[in-house]
C-alpha positions in Angstrom: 39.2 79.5 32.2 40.6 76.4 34.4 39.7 75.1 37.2 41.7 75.2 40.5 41.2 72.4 43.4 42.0 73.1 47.2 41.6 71.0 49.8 40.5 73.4 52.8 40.8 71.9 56.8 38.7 73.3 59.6 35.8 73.9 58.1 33.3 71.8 60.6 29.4 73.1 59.8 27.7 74.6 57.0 28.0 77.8 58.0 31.6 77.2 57.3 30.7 76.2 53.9 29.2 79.2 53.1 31.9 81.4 54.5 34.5 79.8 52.8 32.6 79.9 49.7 31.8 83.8 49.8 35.7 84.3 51.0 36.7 82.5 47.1 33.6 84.2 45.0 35.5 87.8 46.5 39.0 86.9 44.7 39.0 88.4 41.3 38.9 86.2 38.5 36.7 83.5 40.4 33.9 82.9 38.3 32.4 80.7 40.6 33.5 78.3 43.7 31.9 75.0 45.1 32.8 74.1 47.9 32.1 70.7 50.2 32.2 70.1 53.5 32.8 66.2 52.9 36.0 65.9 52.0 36.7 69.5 53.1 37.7 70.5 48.8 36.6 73.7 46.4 36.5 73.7 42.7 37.2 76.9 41.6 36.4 78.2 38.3 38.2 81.0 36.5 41.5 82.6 36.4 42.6 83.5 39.8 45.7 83.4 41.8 46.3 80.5 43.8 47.8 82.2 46.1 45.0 84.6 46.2 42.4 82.1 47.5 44.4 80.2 49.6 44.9 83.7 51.2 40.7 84.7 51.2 40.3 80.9 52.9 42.7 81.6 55.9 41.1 85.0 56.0 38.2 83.0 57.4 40.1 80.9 59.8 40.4 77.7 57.5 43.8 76.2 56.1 43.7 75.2 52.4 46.4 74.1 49.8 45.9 73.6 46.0 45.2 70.1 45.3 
C-alpha cells in the first residue's frame, strides 16, 4: 500500500470536499482518501491508478495532478 498525493483546483466549499472525496473512495484500490479544502490536496491510500483518480476528480468538475 502507498500513498498517492494530488493537488486538486476548483474545489471552493465543503460540499466540494465531500464530493471529491466520494469520487476517489469509488476508484478501486483506494483504501481510503482525505481530502482538504486548504491547500486544495488528497492523500490517498492504497493501490490505485493515478490516472484513475485524477480521472473520478474531473468527473466531478475539479482538476487535479499527482503531487
Amino acid at each position: 500500500m502507498s500513498d498517492i498525493t494530488l493537488k486538486i483546483t476548483g474545489m471552493t466549499c465543503d460540499h466540494c470536499v465531500k464530493a471529491a472525496t466520494k469520487a476517489l473512495e469509488t476508484v478501486p484500490g483506494v483504501e481510503s482518501a482525505e481530502v482538504t479544502l486548504e491547500p486544495g490536496a488528497a492523500v490517498v491510500k492504497g493501490a490505485a491508478d493515478p490516472v484513475a483518480l485524477i480521472a473520478a476528480v474531473k468527473e466531478e468538475g475539479y482538476e487535479a495532478e499527482v503531487q
